[in-house]
N, C-alpha and C positions, 0 to 999 in steps of 0.2 A: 275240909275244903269249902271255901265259902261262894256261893256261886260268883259265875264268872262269863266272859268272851271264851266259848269253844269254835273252834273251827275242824269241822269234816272235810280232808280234802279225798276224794276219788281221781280219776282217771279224767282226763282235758275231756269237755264234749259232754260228757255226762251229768253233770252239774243236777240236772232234771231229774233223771235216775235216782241220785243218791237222797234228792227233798224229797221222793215221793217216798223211798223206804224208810227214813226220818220221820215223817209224818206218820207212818204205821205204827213206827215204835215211841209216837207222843212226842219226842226229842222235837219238834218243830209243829208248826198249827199246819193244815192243811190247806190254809190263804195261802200261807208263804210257799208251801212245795209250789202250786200250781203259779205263782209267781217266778220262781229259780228259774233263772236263764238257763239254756241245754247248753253254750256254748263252757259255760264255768264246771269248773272241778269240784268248786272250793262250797261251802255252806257253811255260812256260819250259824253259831246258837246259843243260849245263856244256861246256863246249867250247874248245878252243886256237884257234888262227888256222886251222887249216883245216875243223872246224865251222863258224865264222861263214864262212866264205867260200862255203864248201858250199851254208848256207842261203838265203846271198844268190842266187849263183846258179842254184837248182836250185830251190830251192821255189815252186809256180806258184799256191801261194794264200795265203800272204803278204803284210804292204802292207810292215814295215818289219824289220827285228833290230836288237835295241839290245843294248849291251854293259853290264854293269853294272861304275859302277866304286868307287863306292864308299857305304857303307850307315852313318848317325849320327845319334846324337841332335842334334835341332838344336830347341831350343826359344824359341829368342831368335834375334839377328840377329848378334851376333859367337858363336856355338854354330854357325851355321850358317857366317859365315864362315873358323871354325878348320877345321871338317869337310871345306871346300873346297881351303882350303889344303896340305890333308893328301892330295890324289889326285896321282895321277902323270900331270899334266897332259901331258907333255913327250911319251909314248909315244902320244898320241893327235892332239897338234896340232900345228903349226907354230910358234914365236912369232909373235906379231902376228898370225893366219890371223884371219877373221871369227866370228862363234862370235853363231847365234843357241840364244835357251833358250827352252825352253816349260816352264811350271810347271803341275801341278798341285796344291791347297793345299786341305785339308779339317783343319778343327778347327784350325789356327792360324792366329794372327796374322800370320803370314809371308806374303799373299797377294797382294800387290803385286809382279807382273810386271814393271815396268820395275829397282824396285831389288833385287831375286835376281837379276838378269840382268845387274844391274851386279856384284855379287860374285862370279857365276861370273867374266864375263869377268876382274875383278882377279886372282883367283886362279890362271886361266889363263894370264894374259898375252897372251889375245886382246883383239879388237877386239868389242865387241858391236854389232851389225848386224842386221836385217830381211831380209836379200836373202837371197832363195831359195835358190840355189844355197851357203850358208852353214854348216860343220859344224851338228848340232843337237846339244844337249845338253837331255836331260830330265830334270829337276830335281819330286820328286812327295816331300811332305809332310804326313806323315797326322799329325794332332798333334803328337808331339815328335821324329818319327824321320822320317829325310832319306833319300833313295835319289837316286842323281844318274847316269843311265843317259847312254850315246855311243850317237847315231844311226849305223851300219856302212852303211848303205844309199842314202842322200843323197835323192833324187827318188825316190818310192815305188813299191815293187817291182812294181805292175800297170803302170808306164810301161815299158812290155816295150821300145818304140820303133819301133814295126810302124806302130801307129794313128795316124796321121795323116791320114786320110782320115774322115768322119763321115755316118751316118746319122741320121736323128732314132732320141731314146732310146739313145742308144749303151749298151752293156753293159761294164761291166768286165773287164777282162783276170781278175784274180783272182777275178770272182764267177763269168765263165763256167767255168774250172776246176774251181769247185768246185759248179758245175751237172752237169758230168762226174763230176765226183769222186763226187757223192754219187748217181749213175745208176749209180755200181760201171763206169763206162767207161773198159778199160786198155787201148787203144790198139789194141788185136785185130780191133774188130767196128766194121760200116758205121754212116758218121753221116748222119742226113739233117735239114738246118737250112731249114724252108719259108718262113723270116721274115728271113733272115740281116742282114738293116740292113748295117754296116759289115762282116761278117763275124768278130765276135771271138770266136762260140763254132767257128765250124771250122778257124780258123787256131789255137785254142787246141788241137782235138782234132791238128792234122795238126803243133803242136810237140810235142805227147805222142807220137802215133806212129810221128815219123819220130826221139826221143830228143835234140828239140833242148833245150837249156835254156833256158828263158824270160829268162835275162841273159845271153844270148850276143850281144847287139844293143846293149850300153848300159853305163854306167860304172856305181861304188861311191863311196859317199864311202872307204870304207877304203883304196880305192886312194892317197886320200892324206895318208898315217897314217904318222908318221915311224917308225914300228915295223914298215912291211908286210913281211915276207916275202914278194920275188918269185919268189921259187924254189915255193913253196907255192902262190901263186897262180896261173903256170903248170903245175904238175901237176895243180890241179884243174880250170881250163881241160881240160885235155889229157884229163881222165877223163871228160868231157859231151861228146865226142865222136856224132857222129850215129848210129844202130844199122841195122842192112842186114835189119832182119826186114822179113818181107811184109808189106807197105802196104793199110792197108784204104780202101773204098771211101769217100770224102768227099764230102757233096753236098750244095751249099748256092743256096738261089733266093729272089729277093724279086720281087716286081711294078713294084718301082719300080727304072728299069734303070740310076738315078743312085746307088743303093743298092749294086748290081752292081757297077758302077762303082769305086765308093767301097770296098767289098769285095776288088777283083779287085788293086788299086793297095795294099792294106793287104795281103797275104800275098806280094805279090812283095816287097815290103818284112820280112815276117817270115822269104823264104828258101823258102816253101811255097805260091810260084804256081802250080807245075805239080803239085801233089797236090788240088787241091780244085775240082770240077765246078764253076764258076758259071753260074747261068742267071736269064734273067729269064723269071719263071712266075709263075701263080696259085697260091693255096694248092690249089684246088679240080683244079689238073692235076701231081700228085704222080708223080712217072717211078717206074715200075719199080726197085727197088736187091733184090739179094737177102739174107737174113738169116743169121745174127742181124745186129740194130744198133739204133741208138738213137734217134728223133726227139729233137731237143733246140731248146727253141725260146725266145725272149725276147717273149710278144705284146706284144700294148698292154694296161697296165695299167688305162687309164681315167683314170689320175693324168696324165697331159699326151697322151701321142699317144692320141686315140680320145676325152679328154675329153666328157663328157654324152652320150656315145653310146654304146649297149644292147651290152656285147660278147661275151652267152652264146650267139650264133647263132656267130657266131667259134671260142670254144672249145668249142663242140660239132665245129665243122667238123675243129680240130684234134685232137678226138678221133676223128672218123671215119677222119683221114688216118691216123692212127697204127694205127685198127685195121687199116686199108685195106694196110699195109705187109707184113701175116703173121705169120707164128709164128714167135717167138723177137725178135722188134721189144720193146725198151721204151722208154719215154717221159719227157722232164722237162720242166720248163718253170719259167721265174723266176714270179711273180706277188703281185701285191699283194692280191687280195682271195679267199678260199679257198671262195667262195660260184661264181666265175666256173672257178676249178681243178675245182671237181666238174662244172661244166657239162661237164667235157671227157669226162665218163663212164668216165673212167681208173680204177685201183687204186691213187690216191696216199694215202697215209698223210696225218699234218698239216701234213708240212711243216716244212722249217729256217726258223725266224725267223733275217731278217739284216735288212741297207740294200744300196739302188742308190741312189746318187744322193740321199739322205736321205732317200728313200723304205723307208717301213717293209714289205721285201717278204717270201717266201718260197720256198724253192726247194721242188718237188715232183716225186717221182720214182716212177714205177713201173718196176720190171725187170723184163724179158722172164720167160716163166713158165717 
């Protein structure tokens, strides 16, 4: 693969989030993270085959990387199918392989998804298909100019492969990251999760800690890309290797012991059963952990678990706990309504607008003083 236009998309809002983990793993200069608008998702990057493999791999707040292949005016429908004809289909697919497309289409007449979908595939010499598991190709026309991006990622990059086990409201893989991420939490200092559900925010912190990569559990579509470089793809394998620093304290409790459960069965699946305390506990019987470290928590937003029910006695409690933890203790927590985040009597600023779940939420973070 000869470098190219990558593009990182995350989660709306975070945009900022995802330049600044980028820029850790070189994938970007650290001008440009501190540059990325907070309000975008999207980052783009220039990179050969072992960028894109890098980001698939290693970046833990992430949904997908697309490769871009090729950029044309397309103002009509044979404009559009010369442009297609013109990509180097071969380096990316199979013949015959399945090949679904998703279009986006603003100010043309080109917006008809079933027939773009039949031109990609002609031009490809795939098969156009529906089924999930199926290369994606992104096909995005802004009035007269084509962009026609390769999904590198296949099943989206928060299916770490761990979660199989569920609590009510489950959390995303890549929002809790970037719950961590934006608490400035690097793996150093104790995490303490009072709400834990499935456990996705402490299995995310104990894959950061212990230097797992969050695609060390799960396939690529790039893997089958009649262009891959296996020889690259084992060396980067080989570079996410796990790191032998000192392990910090991990402790994660819900009240409900099916939750626990459901939790305890997801991080022996992620590799990180025996790094994370589980218990079943009240919010109101908070253990002992000493600091610095983190509360990081997912409550109920009122939007389905808690629904019609008052939950500012709730995030006051979880304000108390956090004070409750000592000095050098900070706090975050996901939430949907920024009236209920103050109840917690914390230091959080406004808040990252993102989504959970198509819920309009926010992440909020206070750090230890």
């Amino acid at each position: 693969m000869r470098a190219a236009t990558l593009t990182a998309v995350g989660a709306p809002g975070l945009g900022g989030l995802l330049a600044g983990e980028m820029a850790e793993l070189g994938l970007i200069s650290p001008r440009l993270a501190r540059a990325e608008e907070m309000s975008s998702g999207r980052v783009e990057f220039v990179g050969g085959a072992a960028a894109m493999m890098r980001a698939n791999f290693r970046l833990r707040l992430a949904e997908r990387v697309f490769e871009r292949l090729a950029e044309f005016r397309a103002a009509s429908a044979p404009e559009l199918a010369r442009g297609l004809s013109r990509v180097d289909w071969k380096r990316v697919l199979a013949p015959g392989a399945g090949l679904r497309t998703r279009l986006r289409a603003r100010g043309t007449p080109l917006n008809c998804e079933r027939a773009v979908a039949a031109l990609v595939a002609r031009a490809a010499g795939a098969r156009p298909t529906a089924e999930p598991g199926a290369a994606l190709v992104g096909v995005d026309i802004d009035g007269e100019r084509a962009r026609v991006e390769f999904d590198t990622s296949g099943e989206p990059l928060h299916r770490r492969g761990y979660r199989l086990a569920t609590a009510k409201a489950p959390l995303k893989e890549t929002l809790a990251a970037a719950l961590l991420a934006a608490a400035g939490w690097d793996g150093r200092a104790a995490l303490f999760d009072p709400m834990c559900g499935s456990g996705t925010i402490a299995i995310e912190a104990a894959l950061r800690a212990s230097g797992i990569a969050p695609g060390a559990r799960r396939r690529f579509a790039f893997e089958a890309r009649p262009d891959l470089d296996a020889a690259a793809w084992s060396r980067e394998r080989a570079r996410a290797e796990p790191c032998a620093r000192p392990f910090p304290r991990l402790v994660a409790a819900d009240r409900d012991a099916g939750a626990v459960a459901a939790a305890r069965a997801n991080a022996e699946r992620a590799g990180v059963g025996g790094r994370i305390e589980f218990s079943v506990r009240a919010l109101s019987e908070a253990p002992a952990i000493a600091g610095p470290g983190l509360l990081a928590v997912n409550p109920p937003y009122g939007e389905r678990v808690g629904a019609g029910r008052d939950l500012r006695a709730l995030y006051a409690r979880l304000g108390e706990v956090a004070r409750g933890l000592g000095e050098g203790w900070g706090a975050a927590l996901v939430c949907a309504d920024p009236a209920l985040a103050r109840a917690a009597g914390l230091p959080f600023g406004p808040g990252l607008p993102t989504l959970n779940g198509g819920i309009s939420v926010r992440i909020f973070a206070a750090r230890a003083a």
